[in-house]
C-alpha positions as CSV (number, residue, x, y, z in Angstrom):
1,X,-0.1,13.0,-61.5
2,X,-3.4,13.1,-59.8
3,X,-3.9,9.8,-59.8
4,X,-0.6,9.0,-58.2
5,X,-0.9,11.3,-55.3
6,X,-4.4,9.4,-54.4
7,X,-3.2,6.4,-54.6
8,X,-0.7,7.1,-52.1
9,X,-2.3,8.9,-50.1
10,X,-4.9,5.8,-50.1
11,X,-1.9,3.5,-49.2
12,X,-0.6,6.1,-46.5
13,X,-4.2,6.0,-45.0
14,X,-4.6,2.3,-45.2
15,X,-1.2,2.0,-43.3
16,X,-2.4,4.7,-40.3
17,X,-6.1,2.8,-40.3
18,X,-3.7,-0.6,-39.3
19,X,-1.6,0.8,-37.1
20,X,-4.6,1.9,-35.0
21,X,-6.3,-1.0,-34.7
22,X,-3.3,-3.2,-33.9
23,X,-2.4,-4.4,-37.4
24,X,1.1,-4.5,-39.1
25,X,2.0,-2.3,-41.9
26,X,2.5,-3.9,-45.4
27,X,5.4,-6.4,-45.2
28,X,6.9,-4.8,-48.5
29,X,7.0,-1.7,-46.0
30,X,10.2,-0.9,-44.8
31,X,10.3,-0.1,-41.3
32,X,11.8,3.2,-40.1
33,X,15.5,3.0,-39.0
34,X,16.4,3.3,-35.4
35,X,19.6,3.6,-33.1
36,X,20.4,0.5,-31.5
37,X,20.2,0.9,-27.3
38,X,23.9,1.6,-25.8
39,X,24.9,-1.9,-24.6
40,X,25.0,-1.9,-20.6
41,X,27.7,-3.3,-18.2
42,X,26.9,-3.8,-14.8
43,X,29.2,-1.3,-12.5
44,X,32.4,-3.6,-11.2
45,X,32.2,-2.9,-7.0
46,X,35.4,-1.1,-6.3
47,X,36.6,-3.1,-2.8
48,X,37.5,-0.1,-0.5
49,X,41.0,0.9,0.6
50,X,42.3,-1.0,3.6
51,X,43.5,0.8,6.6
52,X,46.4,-0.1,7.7
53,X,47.4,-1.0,11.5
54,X,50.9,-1.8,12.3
55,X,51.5,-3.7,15.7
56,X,55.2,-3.6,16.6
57,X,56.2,-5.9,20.1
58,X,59.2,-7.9,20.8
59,X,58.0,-11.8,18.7
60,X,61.9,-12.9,19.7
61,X,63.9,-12.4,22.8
62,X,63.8,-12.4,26.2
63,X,60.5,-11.2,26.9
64,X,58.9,-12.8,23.7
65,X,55.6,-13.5,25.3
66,X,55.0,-10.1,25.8
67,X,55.0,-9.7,22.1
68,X,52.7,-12.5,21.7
69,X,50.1,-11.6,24.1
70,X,50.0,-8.1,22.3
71,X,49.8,-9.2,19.4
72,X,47.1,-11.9,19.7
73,X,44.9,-9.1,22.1
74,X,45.5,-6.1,19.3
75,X,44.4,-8.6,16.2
76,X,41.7,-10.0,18.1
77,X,40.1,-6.6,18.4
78,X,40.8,-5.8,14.7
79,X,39.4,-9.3,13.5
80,X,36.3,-8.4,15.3
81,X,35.8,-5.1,13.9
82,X,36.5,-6.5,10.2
83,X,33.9,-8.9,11.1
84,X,31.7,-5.9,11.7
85,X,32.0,-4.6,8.3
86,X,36.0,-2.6,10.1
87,X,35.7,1.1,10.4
88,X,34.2,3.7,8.4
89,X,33.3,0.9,5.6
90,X,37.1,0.0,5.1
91,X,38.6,-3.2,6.3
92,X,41.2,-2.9,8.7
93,X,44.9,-4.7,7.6
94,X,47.7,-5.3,9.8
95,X,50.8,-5.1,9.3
96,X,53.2,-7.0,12.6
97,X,57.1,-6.6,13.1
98,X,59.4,-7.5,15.5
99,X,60.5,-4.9,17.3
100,X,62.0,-7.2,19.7
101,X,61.8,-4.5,22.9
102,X,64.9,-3.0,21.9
103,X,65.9,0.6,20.4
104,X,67.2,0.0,17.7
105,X,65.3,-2.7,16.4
106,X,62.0,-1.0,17.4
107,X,63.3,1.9,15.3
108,X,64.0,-0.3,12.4
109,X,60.4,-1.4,12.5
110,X,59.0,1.7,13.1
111,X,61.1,3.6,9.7
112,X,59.5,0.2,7.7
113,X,56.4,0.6,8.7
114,X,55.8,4.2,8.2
115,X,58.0,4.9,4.9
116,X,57.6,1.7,3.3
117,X,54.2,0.6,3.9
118,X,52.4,3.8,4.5
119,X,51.1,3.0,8.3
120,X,49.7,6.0,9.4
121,X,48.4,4.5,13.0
122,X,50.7,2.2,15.1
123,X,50.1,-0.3,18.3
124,X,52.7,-0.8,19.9
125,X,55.3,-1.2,21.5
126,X,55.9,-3.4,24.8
127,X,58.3,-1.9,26.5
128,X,59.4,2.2,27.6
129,X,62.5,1.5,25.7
130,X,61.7,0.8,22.9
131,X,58.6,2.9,22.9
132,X,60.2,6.2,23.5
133,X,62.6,6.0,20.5
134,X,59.3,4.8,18.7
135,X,57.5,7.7,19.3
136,X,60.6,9.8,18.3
137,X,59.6,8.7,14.5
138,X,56.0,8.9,14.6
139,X,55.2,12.5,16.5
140,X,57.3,14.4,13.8
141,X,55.8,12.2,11.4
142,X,51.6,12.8,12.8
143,X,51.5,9.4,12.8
144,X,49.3,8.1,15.5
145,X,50.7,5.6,18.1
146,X,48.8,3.8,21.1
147,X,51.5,1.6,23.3
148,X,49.3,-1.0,25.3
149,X,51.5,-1.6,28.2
150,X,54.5,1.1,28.0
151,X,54.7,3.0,31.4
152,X,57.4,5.6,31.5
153,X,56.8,9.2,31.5
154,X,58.5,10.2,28.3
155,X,56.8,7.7,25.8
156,X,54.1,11.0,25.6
157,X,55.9,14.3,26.8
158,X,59.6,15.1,25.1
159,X,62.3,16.5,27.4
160,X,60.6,19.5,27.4
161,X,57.9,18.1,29.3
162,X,55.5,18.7,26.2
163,X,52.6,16.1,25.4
164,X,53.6,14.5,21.7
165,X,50.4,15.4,19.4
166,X,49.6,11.9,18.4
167,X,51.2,9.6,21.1
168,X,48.7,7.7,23.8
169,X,49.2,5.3,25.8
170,X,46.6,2.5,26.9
171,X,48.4,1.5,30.7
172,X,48.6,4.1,33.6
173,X,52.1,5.4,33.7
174,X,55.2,4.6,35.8
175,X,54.4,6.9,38.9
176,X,51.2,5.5,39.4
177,X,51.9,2.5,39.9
178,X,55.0,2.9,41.9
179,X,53.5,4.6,44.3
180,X,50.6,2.0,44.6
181,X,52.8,-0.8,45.3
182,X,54.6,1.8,47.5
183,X,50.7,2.4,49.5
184,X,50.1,-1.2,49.3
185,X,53.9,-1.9,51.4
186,X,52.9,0.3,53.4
187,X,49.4,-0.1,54.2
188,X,48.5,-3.6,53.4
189,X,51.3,-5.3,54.3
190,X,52.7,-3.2,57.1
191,X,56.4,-3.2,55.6
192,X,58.7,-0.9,57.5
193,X,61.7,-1.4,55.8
194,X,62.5,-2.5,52.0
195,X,65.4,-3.0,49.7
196,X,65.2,-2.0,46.5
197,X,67.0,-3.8,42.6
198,X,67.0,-2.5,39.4
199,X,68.9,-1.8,36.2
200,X,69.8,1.7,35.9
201,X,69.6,1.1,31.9
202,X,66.3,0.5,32.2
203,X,63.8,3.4,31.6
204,X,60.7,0.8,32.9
205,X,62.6,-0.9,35.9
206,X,64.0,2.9,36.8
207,X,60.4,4.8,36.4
208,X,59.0,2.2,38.8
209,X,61.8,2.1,40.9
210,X,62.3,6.0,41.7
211,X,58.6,6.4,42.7
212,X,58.3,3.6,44.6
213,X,61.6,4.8,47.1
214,X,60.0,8.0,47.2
215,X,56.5,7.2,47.9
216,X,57.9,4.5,50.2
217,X,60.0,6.6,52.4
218,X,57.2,9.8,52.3
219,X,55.1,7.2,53.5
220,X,57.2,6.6,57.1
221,X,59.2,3.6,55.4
222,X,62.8,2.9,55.6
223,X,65.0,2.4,52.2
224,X,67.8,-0.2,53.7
225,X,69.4,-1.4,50.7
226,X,69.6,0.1,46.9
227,X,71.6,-1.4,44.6
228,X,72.2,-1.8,40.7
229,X,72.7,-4.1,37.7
230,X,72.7,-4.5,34.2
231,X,70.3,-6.0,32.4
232,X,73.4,-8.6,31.1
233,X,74.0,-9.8,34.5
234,X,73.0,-13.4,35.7
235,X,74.8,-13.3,38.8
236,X,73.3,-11.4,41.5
237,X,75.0,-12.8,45.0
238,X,77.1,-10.0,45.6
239,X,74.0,-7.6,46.3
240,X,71.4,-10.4,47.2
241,X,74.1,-10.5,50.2
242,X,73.6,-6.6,51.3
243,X,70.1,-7.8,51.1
244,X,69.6,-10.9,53.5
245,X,72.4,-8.9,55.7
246,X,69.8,-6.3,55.9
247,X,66.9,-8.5,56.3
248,X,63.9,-6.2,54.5
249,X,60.6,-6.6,54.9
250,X,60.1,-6.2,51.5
251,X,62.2,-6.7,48.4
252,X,61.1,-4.7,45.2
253,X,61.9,-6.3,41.9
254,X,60.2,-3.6,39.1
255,X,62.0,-5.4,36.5
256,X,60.5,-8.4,33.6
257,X,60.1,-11.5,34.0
258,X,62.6,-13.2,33.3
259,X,64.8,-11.3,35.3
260,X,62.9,-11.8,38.0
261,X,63.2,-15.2,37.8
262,X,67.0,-15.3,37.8
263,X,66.9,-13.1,41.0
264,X,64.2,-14.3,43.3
265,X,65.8,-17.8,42.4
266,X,68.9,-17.1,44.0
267,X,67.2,-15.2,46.7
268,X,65.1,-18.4,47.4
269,X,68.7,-20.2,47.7
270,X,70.4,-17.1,49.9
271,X,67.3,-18.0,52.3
272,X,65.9,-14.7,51.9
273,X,62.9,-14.0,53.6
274,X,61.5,-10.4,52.5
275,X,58.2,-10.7,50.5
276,X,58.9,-9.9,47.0
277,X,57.0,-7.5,45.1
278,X,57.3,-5.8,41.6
279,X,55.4,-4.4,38.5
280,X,53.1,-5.0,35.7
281,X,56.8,-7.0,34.2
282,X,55.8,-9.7,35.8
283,X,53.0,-10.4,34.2
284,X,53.9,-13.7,32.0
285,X,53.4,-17.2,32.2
286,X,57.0,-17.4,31.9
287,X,57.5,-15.9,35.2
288,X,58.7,-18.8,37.7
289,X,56.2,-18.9,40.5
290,X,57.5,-21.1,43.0
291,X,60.5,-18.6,43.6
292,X,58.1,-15.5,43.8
293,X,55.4,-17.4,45.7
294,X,54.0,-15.4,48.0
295,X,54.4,-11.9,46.2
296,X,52.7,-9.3,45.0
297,X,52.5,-7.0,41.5
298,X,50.8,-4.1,40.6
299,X,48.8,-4.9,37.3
300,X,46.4,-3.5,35.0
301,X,44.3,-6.0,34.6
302,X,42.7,-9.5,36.5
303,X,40.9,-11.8,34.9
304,X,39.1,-12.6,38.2
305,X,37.5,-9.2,37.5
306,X,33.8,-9.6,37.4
307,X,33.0,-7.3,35.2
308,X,30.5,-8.4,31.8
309,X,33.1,-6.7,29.5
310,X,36.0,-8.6,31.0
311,X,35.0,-11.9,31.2
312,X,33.2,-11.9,28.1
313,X,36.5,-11.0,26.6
314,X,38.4,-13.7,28.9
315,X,36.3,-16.3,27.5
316,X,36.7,-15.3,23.7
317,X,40.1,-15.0,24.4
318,X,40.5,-18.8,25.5
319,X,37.9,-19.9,22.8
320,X,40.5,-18.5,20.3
321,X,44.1,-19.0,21.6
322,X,43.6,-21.8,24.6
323,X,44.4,-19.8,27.2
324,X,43.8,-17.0,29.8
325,X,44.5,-13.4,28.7
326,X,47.0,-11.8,30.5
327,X,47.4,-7.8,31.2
328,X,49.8,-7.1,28.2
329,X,46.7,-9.4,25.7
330,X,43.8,-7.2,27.7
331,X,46.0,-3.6,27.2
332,X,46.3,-4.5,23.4
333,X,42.7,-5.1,23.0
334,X,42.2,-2.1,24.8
335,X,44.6,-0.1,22.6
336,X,43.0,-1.4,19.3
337,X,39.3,-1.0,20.8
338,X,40.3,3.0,21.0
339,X,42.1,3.7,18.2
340,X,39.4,2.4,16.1
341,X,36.8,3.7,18.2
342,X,38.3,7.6,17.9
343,X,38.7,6.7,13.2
344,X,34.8,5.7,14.2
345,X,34.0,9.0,16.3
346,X,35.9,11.0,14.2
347,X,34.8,9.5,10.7
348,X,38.4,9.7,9.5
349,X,41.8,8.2,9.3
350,X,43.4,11.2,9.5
351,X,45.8,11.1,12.3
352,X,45.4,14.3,13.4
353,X,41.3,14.1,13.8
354,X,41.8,10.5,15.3
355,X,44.1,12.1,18.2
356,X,41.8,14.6,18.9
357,X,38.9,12.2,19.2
358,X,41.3,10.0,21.4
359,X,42.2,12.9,23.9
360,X,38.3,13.7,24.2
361,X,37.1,10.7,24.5
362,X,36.0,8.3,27.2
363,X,36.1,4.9,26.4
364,X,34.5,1.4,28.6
365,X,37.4,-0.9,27.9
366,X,38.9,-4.3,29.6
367,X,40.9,-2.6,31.8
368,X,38.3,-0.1,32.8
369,X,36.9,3.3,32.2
370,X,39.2,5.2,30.6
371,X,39.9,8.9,30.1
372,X,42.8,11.0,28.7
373,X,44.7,13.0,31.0
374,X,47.1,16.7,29.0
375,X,49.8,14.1,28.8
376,X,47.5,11.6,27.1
377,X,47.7,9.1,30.2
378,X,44.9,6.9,30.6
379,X,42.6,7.9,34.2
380,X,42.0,4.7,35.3
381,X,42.5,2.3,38.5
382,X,45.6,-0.3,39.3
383,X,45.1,-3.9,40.5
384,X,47.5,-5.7,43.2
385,X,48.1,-9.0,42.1
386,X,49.2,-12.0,44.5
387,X,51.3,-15.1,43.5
388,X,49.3,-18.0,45.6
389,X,49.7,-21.3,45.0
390,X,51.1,-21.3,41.2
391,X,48.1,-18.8,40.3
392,X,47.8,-14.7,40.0
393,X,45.1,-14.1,42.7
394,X,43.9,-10.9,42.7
395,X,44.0,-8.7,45.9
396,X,42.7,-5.2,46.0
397,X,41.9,-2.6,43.3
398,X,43.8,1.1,43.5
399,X,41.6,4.0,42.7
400,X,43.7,7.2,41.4
């Protein structure tokens, strides 16, 4: 028994001596067991949740160029704010439908895009009309919604005359620039009289009309003929007649484009001499500028506009799509530029945190300085616009 223990103890000995100095153990020495190391798996990178941004603007109809211009300004903005990594580390996805500057389908769009695809911030729309029932969906909701270029009253105050929560607008509103194009008449071009057409249907056309009567006759001028149509009507002798009978010095047309066209043509024919004037409608390449030649629109926006901010956006603009911005392209920058600036300032896409950082923000945009008003109206200045020679030259600027 003795004899055993020393001689393992010897071998045990002999084994520790090795292991010290380097050595191996005995091969006939079986090695102690182990656990084998947990097999590692790098960590899969989990892409981060999109936000989603719905533009809604009229891609079909009458005034499709609006739509167009908003929606290449608005996803212009976005692309360059994905390209910056989008906001709050999340990529920024759009989601477009026609809402065609209509009611009902700008409600259509606007019951998709919230209860079907989850949109919890909206650009959009184009026009008062189709705004207004817009908004009627998404302030009940908290959804958020920026309109670039919609101008009446009641897109961000209900009948109640009480600002909706999360509803902003991007343009100045309907009574500002009536009653700069009213100052402007008056001032500028030393109009004494005026006549006045416009759709009654139209919330836009009617805002910009009622202001600029008012501001116009406050201001010493003379109302001589007011008259009304619908917005189905092509033929417009019957009160283009109480017009030349009248002979205005001005003739105020606060309606779109293409409307215009249609009545300054026969104007042109009637031998009509008033200068013609209107709103930010006119605004599209679409408008025919030999008949309006020689008028004037209030705008938000002039790419003549020295600014650094504008004309580096004015050439980026017709690096990408081939052409000049217009106002509606520049508002929906602009409306993009602060929606995702206040998600930025506020850290969050939560709509109601977003609105807040909106309504106390101040934001250096295209169209200018801009700050937000109880009503959530921009604070900003108006541009006069001239049509001279085929082009939009701009005239004077409009401080508020």
């Amino acid at each position: 028994m003795r004899t055993r223990i020393f001689v393992s103890l010897t071998l045990v000995l002999a084994t520790l001596a090795l292991a010290a100095c380097g050595g191996s153990p005995s091969p006939t020495a079986a090695p102690a067991a182990t656990d084998a190391p947990a097999a590692t798996t790098a960590p899969t990178a989990v892409a981060a949740t999109p936000v989603k941004i719905a533009i809604l603007a009229p891609l079909s109809g009458d005034v499709a160029t609006f739509g167009e211009s908003t929606k290449n300004g608005a996803e212009m903005a976005i692309a360059e704010w994905n390209d910056k990594g989008g906001v709050n580390g999340r990529p920024i996805e759009t989601v477009v439908e026609d809402s065609q500057c209509s009611a009902e389908a700008a409600v259509s769009a606007a019951n998709k895009v919230i209860n079907q695809e989850g949109v919890k911030f909206i650009i959009g729309e184009v026009c008062s009309s189709a705004s207004i029932p817009i908004s009627g969906i998404a302030a009940p909701k908290g959804v958020v919604q920026i309109s670039p270029t919609s101008t009446n009253v009641n897109v961000t105050v209900d009948e109640n005359g009480v600002t909706k929560a999360t509803i902003f607008r991007a343009c100045f509103i309907d009574p500002f620039q009536g009653k700069v194009a009213a100052k402007f008449a008056l001032d500028n071009l030393k109009a004494k009289t005026a006549a006045v057409l416009l759709d009654q249907g139209n919330d836009y056309v009617r805002g910009l009309a009622e202001v600029f009567i008012a501001e116009f006759e406050a201001g010493g001028g003379q109302i001589v003929v007011k008259e009304t149509y619908t917005g189905e009507d092509t033929d417009f002798s019957a009160i283009l007649t109480k017009v030349k009978d009248a002979n205005p010095d001005i003739l105020y047309l606060p309606d779109y484009y293409s409307t215009v066209n249609l009545i300054a043509g026969q104007a042109k024919e009637k031998g009509i001499t008033a200068v013609l004037m209107g709103g930010d409608g006119w605004d599209s390449d679409k408008l025919d500028r030999a008949v309006v030649e020689g008028g004037y629109f209030t705008n938000h926006f002039s790419s003549d506009d020295t600014r650094p901010i504008v004309q580096d956006f004015v050439k980026k603009y017709e690096e990408k799509y081939g052409a000049k911005p217009d106002a509606l392209a520049a508002l929906a920058y602009d409306a993009a530029t602060i929606l995702l600036q206040a998600m930025k300032d506020s850290n969050a896409d939560d709509p109601a945190q977003v609105a807040k950082a909106m309504e106390a923000g101040k934001f250096s945009v295209v169209s200018g300085d801009i700050s937000y008003d109880s009503q959530h109206n921009p604070v900003k200045a108006a541009v006069v616009l001239k049509v001279e020679g085929g082009k939009f030259a701009y005239t004077a600027t409009v401080a508020p």
